[in-house]
C-alpha positions in Angstrom: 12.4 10.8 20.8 16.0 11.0 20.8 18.4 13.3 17.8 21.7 12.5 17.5 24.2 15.3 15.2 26.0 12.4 13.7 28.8 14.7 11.8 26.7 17.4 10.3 23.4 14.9 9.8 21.0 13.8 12.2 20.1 10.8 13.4 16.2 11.0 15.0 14.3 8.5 16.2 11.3 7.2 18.4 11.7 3.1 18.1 15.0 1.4 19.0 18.0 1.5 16.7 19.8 -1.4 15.2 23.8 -1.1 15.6 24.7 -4.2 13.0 28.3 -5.4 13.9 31.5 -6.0 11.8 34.6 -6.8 13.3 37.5 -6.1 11.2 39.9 -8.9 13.2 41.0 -12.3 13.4 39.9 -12.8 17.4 36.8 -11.7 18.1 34.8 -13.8 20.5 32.4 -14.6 18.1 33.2 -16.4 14.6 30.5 -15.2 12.6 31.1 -11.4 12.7 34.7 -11.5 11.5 35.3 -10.0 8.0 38.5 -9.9 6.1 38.8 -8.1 3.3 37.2 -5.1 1.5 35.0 -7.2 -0.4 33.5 -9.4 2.4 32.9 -6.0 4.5 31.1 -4.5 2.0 28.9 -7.6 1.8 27.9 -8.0 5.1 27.6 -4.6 5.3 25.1 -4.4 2.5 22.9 -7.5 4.1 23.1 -5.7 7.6 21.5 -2.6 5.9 18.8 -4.7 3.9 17.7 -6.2 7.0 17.3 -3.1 9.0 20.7 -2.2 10.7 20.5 1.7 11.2 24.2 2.1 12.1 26.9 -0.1 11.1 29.6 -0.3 14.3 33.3 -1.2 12.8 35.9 -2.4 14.9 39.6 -3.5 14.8 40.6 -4.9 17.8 39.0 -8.1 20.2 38.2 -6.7 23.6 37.1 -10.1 24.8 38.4 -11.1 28.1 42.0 -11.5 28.3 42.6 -10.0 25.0 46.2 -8.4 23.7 45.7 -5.0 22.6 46.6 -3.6 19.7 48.8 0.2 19.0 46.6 2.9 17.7 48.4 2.4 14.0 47.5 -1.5 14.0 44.1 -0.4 15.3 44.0 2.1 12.1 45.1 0.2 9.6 42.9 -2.6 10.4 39.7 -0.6 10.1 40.2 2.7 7.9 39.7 1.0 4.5 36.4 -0.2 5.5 35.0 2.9 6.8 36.2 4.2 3.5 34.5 1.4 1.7 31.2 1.6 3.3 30.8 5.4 3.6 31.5 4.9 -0.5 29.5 2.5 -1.1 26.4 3.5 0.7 26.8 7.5 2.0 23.7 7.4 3.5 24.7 4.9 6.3 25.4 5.8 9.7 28.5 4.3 10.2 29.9 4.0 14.8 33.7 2.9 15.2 34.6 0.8 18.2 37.6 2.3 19.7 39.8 4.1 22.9 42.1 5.4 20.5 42.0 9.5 19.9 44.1 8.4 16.4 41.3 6.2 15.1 38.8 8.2 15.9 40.3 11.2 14.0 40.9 9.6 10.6 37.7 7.3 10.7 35.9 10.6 11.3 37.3 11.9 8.0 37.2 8.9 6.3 33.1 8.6 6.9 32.7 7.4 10.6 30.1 9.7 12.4 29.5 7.6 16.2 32.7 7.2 18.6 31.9 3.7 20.8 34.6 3.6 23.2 34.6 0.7 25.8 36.9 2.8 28.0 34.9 6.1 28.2 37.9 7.8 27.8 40.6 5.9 30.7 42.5 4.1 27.8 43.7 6.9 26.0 44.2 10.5 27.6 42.8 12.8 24.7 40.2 10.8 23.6 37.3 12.9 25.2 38.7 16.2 24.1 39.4 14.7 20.4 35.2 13.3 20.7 34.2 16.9 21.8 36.3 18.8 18.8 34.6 16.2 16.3 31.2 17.0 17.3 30.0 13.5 17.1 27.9 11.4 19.2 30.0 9.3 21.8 29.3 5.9 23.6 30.3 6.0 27.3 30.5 2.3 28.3 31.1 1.7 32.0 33.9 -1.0 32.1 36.4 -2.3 35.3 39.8 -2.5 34.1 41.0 -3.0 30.8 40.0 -5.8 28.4 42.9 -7.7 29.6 42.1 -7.3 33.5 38.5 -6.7 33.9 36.9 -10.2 35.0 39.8 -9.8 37.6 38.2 -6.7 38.4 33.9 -8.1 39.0 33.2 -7.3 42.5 30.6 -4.9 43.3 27.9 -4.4 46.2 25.7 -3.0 44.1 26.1 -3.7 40.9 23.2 -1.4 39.5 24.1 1.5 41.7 27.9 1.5 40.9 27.4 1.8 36.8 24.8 4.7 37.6 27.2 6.5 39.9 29.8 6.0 36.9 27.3 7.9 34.8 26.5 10.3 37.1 29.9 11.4 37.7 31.3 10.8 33.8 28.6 12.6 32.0 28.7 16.5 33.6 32.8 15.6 32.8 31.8 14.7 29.2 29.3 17.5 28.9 32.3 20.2 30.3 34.3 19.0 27.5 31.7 19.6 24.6 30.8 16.6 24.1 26.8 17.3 23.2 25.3 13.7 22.5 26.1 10.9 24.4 24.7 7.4 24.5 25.0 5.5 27.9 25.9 1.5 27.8 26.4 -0.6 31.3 28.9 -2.4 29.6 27.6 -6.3 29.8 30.4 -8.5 30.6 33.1 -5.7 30.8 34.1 -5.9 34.3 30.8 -8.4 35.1 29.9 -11.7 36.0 26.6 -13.8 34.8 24.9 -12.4 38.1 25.7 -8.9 37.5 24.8 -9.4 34.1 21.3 -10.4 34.4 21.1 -7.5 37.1 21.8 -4.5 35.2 19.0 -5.9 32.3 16.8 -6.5 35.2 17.2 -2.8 36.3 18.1 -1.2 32.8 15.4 1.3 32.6 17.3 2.7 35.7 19.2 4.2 33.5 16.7 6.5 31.7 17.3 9.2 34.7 20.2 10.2 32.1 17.8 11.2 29.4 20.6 10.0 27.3 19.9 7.1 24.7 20.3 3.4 25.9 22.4 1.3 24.5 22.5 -2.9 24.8 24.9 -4.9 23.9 24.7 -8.7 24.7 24.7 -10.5 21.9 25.7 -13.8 21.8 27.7 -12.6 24.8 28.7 -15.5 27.4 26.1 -14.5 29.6 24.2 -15.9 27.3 26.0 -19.1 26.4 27.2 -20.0 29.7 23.6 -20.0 31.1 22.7 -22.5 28.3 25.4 -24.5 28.5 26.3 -24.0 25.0 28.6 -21.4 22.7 28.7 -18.2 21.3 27.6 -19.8 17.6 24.1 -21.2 19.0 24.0 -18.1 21.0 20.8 -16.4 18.7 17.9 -17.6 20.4 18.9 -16.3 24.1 20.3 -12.9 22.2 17.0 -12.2 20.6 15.4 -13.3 24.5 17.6 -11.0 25.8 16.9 -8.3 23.2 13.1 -8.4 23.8 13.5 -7.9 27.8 16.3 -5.2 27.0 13.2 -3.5 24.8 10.7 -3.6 27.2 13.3 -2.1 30.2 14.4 1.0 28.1 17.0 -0.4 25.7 17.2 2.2 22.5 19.9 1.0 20.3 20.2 -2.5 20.2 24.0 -3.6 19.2 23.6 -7.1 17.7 25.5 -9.5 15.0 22.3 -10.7 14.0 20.2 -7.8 12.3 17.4 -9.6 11.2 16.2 -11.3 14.0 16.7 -7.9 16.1 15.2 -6.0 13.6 12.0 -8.7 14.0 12.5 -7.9 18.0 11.5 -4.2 16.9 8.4 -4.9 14.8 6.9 -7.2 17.3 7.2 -5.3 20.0 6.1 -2.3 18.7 3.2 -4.5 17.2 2.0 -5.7 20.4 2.1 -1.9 22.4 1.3 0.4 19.8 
């Protein structure tokens, strides 16, 4: 069992969460989670929830391979409405912003957010850790090599699987010194890795329970995925909900998908079949 003090309310839980994604952006690698407009976030966000999402994860800015990034005030303005909107609408969801940027991570905080999920664990942006710890909210420390812009420059590794632990071995004492109390750990699939190293860290994933930290997976419809079939991101489902199943099995707690149903069906099954 796992509690997370999401801003003042508590997140607890024995069976894998379901992190439903809305991207806020014109670039995001994958077509279908893009959402423009107040409107059209509040309606997917509404479906995510009726199909089982337990958190809904906002973000502003593509971090795709070779993307441009955006200031902190783009960033912001991009995303801070539908916080707004969503923690309105329904105040009872747990609502995770996707950024690096201290900025908008202070003002989604206030405007509803309650889960930071930064892909830089804290490299991109200099107060971003002590800004996590003086929010009190849960953070996600993603392992990634690089930036967004340089990291599949960056895919070498001997050891793949050792060299994301020892990254988590040395981050989270740094993390905990800060006072930052709940932290959720995420290898970072395709940030930094290739197919090979991909497949790797899922094959090894319940490695990472030594942390006693909560697990979090996040290859959906990810090119891992795609490339291996030789198809694209849109006919990406199957291999995501595959990939979800093993990622169950190995450890995975919080499952960070576009597609809630079908992960949410991932959940039932399993715990059908082991319970």
């Amino acid at each position: 069992m796992f509690t997370l003090n999401c801003n003042g309310r508590m997140l607890v839980w024995e069976k894998p969460l379901i992190m439903g994604i809305i991207n806020s952006t014109p670039d995001s690698f994958y077509q279908g989670s893009r959402f423009s407009g107040t409107d059209a976030v509040l309606a997917q966000a509404e479906k995510m929830l009726e199909e089982g999402a337990d958190i809904i994860d906002i973000g502003g800015q593509s971090t795709r391979p070779g993307s441009t990034l955006l200031t902190a005030t783009e960033e912001l303005q991009r995303v801070i409405e539908s916080v707004e909107a969503i923690h309105n609408r329904f105040p009872e969801a747990f609502i995770s912003i996707d950024t690096f940027y201290a900025l908008v991570a202070k003002e989604t905080v206030a405007a509803g957010a309650s889960i930071i999920n930064d892909i830089s664990a804290g490299s991109m942006n200099e107060t971003m850790i002590s800004m996590v710890a003086s929010l009190n909210v849960p953070y996600v420390l993603m392992h990634m090599k690089g930036t967004p812009e340089t990291m599949q420059q960056s895919a070498h590794y001997e050891n793949v699987t050792r060299e994301v632990l020892d990254f988590f071995i040395h981050k989270i004492p740094l993390l905990r010194n800060a006072g930052i109390k709940d932290i959720i750990v995420d290898p970072g699939f395709g940030f930094g890795k290739t197919v090979v190293h991909n497949f790797e860290l899922l094959r090894n994933l319940s490695a990472f329970k030594i942390f006693d930290c909560p697990i979090l997976l996040g290859l959906s419809r990810k090119s891992t995925i795609y490339k291996t079939l030789g198809t694209d991101a849109s006919q990406a489902l199957n291999g995501t909900t595959v990939l979800n199943t093993i990622g169950f099995e190995n450890g995975a707690n919080i499952l960070r998908v576009h597609d809630v149903k079908e992960a949410r069906e991932v959940v039932t099954l399993l715990e059908a079949l082991y319970k």
